[in-house]
BAFI-3210 file (N, C-alpha, C; in Angstrom, 3 decimals, decimal comma, padded with zeros to 6 digits):
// residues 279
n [1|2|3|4|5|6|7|8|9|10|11|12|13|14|15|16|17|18|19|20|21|22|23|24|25|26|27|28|29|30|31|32|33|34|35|36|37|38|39|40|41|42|43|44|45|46|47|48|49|50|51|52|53|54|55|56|57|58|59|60|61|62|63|64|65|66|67|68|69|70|71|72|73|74|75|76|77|78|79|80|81|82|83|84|85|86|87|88|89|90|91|92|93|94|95|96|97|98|99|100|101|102|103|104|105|106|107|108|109|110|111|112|113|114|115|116|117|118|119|120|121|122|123|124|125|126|127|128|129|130|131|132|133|134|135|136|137|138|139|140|141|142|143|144|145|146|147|148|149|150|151|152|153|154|155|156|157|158|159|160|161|162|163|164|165|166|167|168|169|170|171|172|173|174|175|176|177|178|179|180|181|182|183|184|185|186|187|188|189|190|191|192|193|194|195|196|197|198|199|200|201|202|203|204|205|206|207|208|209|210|211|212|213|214|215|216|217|218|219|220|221|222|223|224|225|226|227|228|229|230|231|232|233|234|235|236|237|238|239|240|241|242|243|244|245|246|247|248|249|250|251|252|253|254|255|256|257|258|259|260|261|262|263|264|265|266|267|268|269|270|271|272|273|274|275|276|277|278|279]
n.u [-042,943|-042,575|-039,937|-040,336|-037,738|-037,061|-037,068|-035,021|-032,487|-032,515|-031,801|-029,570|-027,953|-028,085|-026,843|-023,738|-023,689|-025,002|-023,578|-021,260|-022,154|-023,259|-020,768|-019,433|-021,111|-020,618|-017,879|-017,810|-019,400|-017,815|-016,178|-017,193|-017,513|-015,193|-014,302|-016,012|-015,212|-012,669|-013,148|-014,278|-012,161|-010,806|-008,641|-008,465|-010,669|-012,814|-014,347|-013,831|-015,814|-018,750|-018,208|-015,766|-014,107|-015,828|-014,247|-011,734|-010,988|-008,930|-008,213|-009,619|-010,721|-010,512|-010,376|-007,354|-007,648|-006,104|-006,802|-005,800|-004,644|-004,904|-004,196|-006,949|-007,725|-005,942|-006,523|-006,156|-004,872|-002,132|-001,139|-000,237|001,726|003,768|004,024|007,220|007,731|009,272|010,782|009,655|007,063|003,784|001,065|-001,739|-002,002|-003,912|-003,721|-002,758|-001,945|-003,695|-003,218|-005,612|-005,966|-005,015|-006,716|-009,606|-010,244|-012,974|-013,458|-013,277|-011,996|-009,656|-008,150|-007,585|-008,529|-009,459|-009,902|-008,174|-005,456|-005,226|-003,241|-004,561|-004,439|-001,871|000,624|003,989|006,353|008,989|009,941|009,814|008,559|006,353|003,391|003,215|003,022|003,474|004,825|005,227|007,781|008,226|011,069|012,373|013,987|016,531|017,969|018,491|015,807|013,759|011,710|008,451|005,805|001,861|000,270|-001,134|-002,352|-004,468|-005,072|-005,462|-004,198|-001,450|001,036|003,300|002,892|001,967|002,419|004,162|005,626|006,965|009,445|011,496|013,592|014,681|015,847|017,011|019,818|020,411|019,482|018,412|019,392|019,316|020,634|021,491|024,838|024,855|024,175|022,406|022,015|019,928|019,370|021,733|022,363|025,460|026,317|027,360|026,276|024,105|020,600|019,452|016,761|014,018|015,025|016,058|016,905|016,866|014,863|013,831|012,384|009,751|008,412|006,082|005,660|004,424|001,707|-000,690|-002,589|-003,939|-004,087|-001,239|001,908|004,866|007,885|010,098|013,587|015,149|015,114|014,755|016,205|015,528|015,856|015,829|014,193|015,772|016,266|018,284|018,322|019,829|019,468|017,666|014,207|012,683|011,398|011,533|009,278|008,656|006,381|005,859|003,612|003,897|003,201|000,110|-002,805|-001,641|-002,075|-002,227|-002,215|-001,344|001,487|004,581|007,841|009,983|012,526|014,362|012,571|010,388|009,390|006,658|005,417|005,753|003,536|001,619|-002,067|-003,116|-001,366|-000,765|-001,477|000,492|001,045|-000,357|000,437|000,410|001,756]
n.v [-071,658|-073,751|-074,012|-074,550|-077,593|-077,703|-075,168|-073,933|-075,137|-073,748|-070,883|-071,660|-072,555|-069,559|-067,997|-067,153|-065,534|-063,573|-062,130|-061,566|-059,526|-057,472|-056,895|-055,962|-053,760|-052,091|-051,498|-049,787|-047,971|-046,822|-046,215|-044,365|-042,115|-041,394|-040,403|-038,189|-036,497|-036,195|-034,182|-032,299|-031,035|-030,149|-027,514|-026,389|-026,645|-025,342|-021,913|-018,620|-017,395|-015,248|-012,805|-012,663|-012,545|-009,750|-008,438|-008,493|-006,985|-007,133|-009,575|-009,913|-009,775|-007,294|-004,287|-002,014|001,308|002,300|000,544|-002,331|-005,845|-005,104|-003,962|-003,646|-002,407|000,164|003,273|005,749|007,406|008,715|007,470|004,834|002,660|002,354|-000,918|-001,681|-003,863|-005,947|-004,299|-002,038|000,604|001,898|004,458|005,754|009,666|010,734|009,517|010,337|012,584|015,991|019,297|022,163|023,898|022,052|020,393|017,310|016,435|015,573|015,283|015,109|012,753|011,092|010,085|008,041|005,918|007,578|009,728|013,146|015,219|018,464|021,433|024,707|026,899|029,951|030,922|028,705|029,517|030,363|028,999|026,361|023,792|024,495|024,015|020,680|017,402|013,467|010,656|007,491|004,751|001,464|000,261|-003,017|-004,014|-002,649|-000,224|001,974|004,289|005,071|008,288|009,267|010,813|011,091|014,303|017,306|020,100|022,466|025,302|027,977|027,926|027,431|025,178|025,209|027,047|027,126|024,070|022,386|021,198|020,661|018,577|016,031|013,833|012,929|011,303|009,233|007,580|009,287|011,299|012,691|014,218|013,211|013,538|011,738|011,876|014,357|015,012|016,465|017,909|018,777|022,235|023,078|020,571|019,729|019,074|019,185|019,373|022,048|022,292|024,675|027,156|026,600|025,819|024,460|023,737|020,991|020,384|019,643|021,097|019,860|019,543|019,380|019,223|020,710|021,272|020,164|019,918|017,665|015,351|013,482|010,906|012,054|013,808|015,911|017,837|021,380|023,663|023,977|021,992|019,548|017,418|013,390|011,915|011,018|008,416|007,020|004,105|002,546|000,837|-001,947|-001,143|001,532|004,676|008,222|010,020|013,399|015,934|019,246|022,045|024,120|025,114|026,917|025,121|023,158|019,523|016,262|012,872|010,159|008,409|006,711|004,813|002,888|000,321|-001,660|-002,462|-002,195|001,416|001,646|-000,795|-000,499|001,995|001,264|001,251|-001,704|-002,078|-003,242|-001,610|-000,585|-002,781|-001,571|-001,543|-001,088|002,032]
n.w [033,158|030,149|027,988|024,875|023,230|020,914|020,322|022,821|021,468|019,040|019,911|021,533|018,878|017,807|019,272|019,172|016,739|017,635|019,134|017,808|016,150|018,039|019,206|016,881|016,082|018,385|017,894|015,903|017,338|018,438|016,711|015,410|017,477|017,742|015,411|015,530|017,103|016,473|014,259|015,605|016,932|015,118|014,085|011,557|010,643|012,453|013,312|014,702|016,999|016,684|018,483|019,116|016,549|016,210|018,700|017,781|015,440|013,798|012,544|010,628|006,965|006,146|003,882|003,799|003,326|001,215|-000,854|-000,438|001,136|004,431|008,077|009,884|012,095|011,784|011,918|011,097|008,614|008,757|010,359|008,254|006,782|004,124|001,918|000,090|-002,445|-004,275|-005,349|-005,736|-004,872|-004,543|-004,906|-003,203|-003,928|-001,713|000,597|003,179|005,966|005,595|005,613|005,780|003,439|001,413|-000,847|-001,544|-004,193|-006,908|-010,148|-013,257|-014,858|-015,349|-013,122|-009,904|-007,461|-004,497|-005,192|-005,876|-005,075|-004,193|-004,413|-002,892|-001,388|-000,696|-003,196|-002,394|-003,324|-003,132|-000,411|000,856|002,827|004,255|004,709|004,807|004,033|004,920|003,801|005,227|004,452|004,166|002,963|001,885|-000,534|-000,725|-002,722|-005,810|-006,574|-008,712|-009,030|-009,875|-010,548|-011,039|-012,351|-012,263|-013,970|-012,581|-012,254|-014,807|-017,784|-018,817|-019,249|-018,035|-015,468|-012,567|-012,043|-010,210|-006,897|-003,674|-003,026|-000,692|000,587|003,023|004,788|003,459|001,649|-000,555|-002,574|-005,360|-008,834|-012,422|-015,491|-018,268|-018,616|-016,237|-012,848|-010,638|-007,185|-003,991|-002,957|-000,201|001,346|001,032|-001,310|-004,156|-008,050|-008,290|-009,137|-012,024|-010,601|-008,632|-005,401|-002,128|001,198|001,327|-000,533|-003,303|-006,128|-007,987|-011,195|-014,105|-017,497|-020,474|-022,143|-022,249|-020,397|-018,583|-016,527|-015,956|-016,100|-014,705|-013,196|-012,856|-012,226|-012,100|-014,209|-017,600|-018,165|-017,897|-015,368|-014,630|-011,185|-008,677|-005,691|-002,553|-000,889|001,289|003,330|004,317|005,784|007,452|005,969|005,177|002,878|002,218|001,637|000,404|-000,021|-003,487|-005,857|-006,340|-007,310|-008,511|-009,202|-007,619|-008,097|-007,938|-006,953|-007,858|-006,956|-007,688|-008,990|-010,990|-012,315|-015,642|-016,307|-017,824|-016,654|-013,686|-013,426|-014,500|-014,578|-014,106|-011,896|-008,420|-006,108|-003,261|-000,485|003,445|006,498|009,880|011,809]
ca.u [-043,279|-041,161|-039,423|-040,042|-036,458|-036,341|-036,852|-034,038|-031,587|-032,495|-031,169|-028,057|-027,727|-027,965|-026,126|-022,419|-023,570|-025,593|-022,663|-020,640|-023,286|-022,732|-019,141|-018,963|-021,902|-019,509|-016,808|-018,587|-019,692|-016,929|-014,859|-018,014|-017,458|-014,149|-014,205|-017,065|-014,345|-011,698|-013,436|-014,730|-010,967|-009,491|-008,227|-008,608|-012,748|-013,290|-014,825|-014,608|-017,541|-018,801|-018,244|-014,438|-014,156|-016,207|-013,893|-010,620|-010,823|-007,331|-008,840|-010,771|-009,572|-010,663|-009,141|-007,550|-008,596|-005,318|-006,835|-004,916|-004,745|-003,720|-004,442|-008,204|-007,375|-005,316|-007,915|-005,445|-003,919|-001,204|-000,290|000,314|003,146|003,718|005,525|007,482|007,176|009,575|010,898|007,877|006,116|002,685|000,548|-002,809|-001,767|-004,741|-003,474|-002,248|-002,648|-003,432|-003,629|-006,986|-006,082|-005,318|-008,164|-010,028|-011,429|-013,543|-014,020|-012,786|-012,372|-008,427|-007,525|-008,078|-008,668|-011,048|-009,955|-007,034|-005,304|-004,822|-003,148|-005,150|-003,398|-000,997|001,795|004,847|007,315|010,383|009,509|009,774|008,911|005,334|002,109|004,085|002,738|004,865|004,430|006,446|007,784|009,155|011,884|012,641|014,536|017,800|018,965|018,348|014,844|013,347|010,248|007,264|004,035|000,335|-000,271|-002,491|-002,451|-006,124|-005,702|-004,822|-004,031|-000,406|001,639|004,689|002,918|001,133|002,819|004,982|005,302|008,268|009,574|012,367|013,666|015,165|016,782|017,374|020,871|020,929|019,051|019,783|018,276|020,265|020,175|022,700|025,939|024,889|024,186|022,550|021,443|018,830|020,621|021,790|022,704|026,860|026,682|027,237|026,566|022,671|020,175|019,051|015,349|014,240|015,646|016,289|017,314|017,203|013,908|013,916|011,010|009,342|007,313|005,482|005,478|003,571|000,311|-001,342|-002,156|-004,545|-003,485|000,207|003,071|006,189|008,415|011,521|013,635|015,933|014,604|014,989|017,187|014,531|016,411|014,667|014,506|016,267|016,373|018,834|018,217|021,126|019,682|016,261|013,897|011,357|011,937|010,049|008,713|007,799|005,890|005,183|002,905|004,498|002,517|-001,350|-003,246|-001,054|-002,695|-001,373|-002,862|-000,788|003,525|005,748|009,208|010,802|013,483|014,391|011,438|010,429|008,596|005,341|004,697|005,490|002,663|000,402|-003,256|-003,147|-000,497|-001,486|-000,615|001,605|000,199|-000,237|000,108|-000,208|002,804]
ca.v [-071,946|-074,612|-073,473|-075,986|-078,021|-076,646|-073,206|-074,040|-075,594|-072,308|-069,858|-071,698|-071,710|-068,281|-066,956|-066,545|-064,760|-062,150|-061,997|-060,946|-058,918|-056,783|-056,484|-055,238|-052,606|-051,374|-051,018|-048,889|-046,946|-046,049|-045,479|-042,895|-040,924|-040,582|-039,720|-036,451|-035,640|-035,986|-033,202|-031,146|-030,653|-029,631|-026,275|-025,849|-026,433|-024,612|-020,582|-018,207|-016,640|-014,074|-012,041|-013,132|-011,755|-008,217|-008,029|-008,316|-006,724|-007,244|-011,096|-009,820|-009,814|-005,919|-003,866|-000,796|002,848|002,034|-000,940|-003,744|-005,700|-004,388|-004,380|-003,323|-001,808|000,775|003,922|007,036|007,435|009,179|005,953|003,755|002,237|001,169|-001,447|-001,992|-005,201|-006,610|-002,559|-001,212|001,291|002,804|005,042|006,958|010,688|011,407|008,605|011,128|013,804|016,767|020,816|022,437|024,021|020,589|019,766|016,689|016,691|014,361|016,147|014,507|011,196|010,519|009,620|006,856|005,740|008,568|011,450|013,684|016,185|019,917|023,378|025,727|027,663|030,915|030,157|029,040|029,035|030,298|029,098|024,515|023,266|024,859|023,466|019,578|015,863|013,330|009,406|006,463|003,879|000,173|-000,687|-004,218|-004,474|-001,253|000,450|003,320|003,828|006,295|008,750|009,616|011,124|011,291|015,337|017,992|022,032|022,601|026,468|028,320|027,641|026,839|024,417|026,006|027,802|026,112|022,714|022,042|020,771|020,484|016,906|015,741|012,706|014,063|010,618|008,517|007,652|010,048|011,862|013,219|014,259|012,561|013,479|011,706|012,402|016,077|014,589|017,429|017,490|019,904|022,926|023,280|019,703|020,112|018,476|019,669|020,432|022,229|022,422|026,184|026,951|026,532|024,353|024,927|022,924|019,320|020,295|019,902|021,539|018,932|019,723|018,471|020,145|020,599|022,238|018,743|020,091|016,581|014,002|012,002|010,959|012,910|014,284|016,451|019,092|021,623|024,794|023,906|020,834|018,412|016,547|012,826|011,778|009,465|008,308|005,602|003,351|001,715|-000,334|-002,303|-000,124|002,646|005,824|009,293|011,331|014,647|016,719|019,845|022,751|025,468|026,462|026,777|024,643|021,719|018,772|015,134|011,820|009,272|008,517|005,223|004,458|001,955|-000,241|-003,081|-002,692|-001,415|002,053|001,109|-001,772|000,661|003,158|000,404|000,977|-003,206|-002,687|-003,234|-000,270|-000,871|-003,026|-000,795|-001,843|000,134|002,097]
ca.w [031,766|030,264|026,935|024,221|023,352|019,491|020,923|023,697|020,863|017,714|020,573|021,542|017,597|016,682|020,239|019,065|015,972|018,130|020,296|016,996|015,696|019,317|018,961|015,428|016,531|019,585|017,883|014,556|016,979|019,274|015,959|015,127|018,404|017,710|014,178|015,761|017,957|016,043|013,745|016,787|017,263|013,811|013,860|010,281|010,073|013,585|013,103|015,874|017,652|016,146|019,030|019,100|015,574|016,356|019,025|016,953|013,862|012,813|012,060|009,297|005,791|005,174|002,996|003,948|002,106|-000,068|-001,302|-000,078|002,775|005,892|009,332|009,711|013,164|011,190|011,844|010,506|007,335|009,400|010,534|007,227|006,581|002,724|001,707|-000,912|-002,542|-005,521|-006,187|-006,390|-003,832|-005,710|-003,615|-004,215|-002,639|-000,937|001,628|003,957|006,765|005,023|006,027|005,139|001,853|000,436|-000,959|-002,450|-005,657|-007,964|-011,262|-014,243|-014,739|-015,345|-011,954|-009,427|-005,796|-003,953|-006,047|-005,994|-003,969|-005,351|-003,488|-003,450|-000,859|-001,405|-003,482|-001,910|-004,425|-002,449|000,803|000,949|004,160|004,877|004,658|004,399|004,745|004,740|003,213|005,484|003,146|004,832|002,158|002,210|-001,107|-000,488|-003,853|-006,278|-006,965|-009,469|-008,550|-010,458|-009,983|-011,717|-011,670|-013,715|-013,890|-012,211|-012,617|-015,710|-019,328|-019,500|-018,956|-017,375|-014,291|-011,286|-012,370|-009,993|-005,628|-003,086|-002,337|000,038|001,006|004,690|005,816|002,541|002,050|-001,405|-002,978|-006,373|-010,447|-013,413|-017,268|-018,765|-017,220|-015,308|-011,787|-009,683|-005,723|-003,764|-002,417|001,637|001,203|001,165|-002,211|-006,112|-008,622|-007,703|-010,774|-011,474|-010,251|-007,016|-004,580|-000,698|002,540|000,853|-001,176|-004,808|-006,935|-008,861|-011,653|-015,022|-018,147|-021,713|-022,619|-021,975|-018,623|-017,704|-015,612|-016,823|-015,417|-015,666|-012,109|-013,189|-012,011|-013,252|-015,170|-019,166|-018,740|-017,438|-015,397|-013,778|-009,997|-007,626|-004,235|-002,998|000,561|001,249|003,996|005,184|006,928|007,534|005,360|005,412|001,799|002,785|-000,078|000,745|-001,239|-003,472|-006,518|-006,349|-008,494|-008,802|-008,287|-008,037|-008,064|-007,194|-007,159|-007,624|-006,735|-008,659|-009,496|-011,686|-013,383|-016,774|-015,973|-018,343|-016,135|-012,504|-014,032|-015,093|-014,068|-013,406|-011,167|-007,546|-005,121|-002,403|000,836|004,019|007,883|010,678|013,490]
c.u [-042,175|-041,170|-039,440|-038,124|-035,926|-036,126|-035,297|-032,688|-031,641|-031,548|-029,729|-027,101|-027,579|-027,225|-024,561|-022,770|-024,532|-024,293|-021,392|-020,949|-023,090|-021,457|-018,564|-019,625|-021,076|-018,618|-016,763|-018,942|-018,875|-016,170|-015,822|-017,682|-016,637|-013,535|-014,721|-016,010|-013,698|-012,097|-013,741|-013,554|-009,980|-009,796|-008,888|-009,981|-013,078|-013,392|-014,907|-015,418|-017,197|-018,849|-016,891|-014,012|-014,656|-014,840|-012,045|-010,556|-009,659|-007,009|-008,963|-009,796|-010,312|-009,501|-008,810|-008,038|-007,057|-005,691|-006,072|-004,939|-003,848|-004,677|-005,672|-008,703|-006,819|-006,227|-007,715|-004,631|-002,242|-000,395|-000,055|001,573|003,315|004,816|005,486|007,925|008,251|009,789|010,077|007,036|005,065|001,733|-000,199|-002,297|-002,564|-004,343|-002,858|-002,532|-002,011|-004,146|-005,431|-006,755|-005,561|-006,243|-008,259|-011,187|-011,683|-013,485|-013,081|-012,871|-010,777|-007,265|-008,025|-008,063|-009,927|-011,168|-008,489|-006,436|-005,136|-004,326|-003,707|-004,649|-002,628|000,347|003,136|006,273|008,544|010,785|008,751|009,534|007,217|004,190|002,363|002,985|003,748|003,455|005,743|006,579|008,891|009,818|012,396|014,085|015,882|018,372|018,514|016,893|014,350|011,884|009,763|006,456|003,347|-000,009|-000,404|-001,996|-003,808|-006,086|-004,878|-004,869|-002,765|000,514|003,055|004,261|001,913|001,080|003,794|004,695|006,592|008,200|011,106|012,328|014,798|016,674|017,026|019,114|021,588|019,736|019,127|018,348|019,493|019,576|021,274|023,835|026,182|023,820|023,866|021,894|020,677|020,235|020,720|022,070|024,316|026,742|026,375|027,244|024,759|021,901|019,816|017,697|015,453|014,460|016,136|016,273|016,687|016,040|014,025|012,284|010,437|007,872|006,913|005,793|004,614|002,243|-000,570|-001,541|-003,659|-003,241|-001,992|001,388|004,047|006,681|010,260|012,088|014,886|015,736|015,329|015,882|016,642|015,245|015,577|015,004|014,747|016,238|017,318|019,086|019,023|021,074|018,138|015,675|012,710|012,292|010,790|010,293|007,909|007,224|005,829|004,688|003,986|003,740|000,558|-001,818|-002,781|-001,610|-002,136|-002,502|-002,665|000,939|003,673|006,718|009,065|011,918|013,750|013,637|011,110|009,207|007,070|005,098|004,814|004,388|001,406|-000,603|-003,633|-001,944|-000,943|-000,889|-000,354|000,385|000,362|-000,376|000,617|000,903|001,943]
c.v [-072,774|-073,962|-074,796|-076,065|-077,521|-075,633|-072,785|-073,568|-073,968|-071,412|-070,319|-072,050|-070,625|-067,457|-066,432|-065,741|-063,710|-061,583|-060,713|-059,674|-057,590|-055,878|-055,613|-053,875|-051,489|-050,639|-049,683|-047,481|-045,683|-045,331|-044,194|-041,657|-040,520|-040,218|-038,628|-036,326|-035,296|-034,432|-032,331|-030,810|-029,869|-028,211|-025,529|-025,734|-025,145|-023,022|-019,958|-017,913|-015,706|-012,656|-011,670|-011,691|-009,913|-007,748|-007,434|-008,254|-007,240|-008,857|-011,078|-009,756|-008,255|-005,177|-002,670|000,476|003,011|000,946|-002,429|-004,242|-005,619|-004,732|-003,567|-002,471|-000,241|002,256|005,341|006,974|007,880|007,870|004,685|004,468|001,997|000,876|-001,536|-003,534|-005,682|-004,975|-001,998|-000,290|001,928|003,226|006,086|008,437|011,116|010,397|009,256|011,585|015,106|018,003|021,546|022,701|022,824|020,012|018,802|016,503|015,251|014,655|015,949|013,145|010,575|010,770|008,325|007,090|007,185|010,214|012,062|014,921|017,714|021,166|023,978|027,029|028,635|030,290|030,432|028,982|029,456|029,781|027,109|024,658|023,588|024,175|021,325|018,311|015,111|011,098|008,360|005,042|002,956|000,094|-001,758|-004,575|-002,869|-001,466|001,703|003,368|005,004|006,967|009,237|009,818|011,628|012,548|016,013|019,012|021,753|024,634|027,040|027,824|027,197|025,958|024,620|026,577|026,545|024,435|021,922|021,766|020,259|019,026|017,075|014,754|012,512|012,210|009,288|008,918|008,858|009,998|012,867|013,232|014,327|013,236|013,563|011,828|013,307|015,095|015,746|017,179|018,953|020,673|022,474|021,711|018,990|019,333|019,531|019,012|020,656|022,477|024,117|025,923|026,726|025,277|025,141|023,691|021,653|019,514|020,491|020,030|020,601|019,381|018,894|019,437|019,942|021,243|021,219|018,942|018,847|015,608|013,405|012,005|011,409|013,373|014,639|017,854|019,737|022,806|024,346|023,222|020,097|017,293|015,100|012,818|010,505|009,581|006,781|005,184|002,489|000,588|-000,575|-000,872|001,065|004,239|007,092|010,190|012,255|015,388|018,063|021,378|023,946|025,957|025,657|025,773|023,453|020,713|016,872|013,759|010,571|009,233|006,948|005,499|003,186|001,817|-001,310|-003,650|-001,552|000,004|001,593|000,022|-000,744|001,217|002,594|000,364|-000,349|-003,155|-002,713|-001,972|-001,221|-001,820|-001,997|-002,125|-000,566|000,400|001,196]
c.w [031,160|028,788|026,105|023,410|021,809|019,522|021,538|021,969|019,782|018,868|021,030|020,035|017,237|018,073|019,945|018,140|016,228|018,685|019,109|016,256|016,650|019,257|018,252|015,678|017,378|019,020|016,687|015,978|018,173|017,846|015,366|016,240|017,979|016,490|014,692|016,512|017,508|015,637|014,577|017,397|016,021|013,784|012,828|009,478|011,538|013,133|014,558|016,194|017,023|017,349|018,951|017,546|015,941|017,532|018,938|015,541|012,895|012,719|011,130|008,584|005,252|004,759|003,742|002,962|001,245|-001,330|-001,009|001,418|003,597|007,200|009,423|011,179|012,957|010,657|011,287|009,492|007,908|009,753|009,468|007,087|005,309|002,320|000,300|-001,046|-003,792|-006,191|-006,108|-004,921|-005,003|-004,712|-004,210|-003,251|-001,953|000,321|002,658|004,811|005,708|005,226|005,027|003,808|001,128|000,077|-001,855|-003,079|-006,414|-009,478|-012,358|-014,234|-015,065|-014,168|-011,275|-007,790|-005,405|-004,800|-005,650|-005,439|-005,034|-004,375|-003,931|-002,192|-001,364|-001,978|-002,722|-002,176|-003,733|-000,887|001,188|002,299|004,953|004,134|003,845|005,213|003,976|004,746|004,262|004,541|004,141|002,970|002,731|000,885|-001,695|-001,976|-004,361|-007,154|-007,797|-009,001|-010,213|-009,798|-011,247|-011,937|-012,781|-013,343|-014,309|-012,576|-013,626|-016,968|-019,577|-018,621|-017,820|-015,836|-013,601|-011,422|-011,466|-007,750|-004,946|-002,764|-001,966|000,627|001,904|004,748|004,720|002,325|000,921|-002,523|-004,285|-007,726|-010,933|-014,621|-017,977|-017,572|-016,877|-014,024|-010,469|-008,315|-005,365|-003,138|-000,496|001,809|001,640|-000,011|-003,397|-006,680|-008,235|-008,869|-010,556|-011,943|-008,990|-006,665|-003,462|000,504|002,424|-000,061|-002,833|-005,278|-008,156|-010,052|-013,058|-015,985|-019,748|-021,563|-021,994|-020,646|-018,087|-016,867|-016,383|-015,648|-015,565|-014,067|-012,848|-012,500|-012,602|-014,270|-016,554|-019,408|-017,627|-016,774|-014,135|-012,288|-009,530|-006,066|-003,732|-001,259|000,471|002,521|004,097|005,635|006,772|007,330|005,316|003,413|002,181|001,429|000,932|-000,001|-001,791|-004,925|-006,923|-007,495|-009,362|-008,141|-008,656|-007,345|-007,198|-007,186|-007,258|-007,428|-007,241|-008,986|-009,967|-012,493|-014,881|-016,375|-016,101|-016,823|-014,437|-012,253|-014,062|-014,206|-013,547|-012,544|-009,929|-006,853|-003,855|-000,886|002,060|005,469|008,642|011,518|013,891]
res [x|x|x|x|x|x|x|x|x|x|x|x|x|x|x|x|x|x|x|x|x|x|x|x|x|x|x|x|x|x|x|x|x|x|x|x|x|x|x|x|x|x|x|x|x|x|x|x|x|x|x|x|x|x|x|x|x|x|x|x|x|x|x|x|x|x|x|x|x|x|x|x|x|x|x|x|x|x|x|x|x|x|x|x|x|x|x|x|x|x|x|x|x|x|x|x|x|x|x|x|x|x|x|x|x|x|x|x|x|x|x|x|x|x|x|x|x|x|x|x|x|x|x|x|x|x|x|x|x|x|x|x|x|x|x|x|x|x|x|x|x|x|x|x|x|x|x|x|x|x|x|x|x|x|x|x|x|x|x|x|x|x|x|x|x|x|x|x|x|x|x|x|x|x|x|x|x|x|x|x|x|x|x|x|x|x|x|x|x|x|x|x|x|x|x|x|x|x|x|x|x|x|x|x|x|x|x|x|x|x|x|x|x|x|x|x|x|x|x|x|x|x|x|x|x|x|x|x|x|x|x|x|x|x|x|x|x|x|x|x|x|x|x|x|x|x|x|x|x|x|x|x|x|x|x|x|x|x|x|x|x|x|x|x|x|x|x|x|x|x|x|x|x|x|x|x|x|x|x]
***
């Protein structure tokens, strides 16, 4: 078939600007592959499998049963850790291991987190050391930190009886209740001067007082010279709070430690409670 000669001549006209036409195509669409690759490589868009995930929890962003996050692996209260953060440890007390007669209750409405612990157990008012759980606390920021706790009188009418719960702080570097300048320590200690009331082999008797027997904050000891509480970590590190029961019917909510900060804000319902990770 012969090709007529205008036909011939139009095609060796319009052949370099197919040729360019080609080129530009090629190169659009090599720089497309490797734009999809590029992205089929970035770290920061990529999602694991959802099997990946089920099979490492401690991926996830759940919370622990303190509220905060922690390691989601973390399957015993026994095993939190809480840290302290900028002074501040805050901690609901049911976060614990705790003996049968510790019981938790719902029944009112001026508390927080799952509800609140209460002895109901025999009282063990001369006798620290039995029926004990114990709180580990990472300090990060070592000095003298003040205690408090949240706690009610659940049985009775007055203020004065079933108000009160052993605490000890076994391996802190000092341990101590101030009011003013009278400076006393738990007994069996080798230190003076000892407050009068009970107190035995590093345990000081912590209680609340007033008619006002709901929920508040208040931790003193000392029979009729109210005196407050300290604790003082003198280095980094993992510390133990032991509580343990002594008069029926005391029941407590939550605690802080603090320092450097103004109590009110410590106390403060907007404050966050402490993060937890796991031994």
């Amino acid at each position: 078939m012969r090709i007529p000669i205008s036909t011939f001549r139009t095609s060796l006209f319009l052949l370099p600007f197919l040729c360019i036409s080609m080129t530009l195509m090629t190169a659009c669409s090599e720089d497309a592959l490797d734009k999809e690759l590029e992205d089929s490589l970035d770290t920061d868009k990529m999602t694991p499998p959802e099997d990946y995930m089920a099979d490492n929890p401690s991926n996830t962003n759940e919370k622990d049963e303190n509220g905060k996050d922690g390691l989601a692996s973390c399957q015993n209260v026994s095993d939190y850790i809480f840290q302290e953060i900028d002074g501040l440890i805050k901690i609901e007390f049911e976060n614990a291991e705790f003996s049968d007669n510790w019981k938790l209750k719902t029944d009112g409405t001026n508390f927080s987190g799952k509800g609140y612990m209460v002895w109901e157990g025999a009282q063990q008012l001369g006798q620290p050391g039995n029926e004990k759980t114990a709180f580990t606390l990472q300090i990060e920021h070592p000095g003298t930190y003040q205690f408090l706790w949240k706690s009610a009188v659940k049985t009775g009418d007055s203020g004065s009886d079933h108000n009160d719960t052993w605490l000890r702080f076994g391996d802190a570097d000092d341990f101590y209740a101030q009011k003013g300048n009278s400076v006393v320590y738990p007994m069996d200690t080798g230190k003076s001067s000892n407050p009068d009331g009970a107190s035995k082999d590093g345990w000081f008797k912590i209680y609340r007082s007033g008619n006002d027997l709901d929920f508040k904050w208040q931790a003193k000891t000392f029979d009729n010279n109210a005196h407050d509480i300290f604790v003082v970590f003198e280095n980094k590190g993992l510390y133990t709070m032991e509580i343990s029961a002594r008069s029926s019917g005391h029941a407590i909510d939550k605690f802080v430690l603090f320092k450097d900060i103004p109590q009110e804000d410590a106390i403060a319902d907007t404050t966050d409670l402490s993060e937890v990770r796991c031994q």
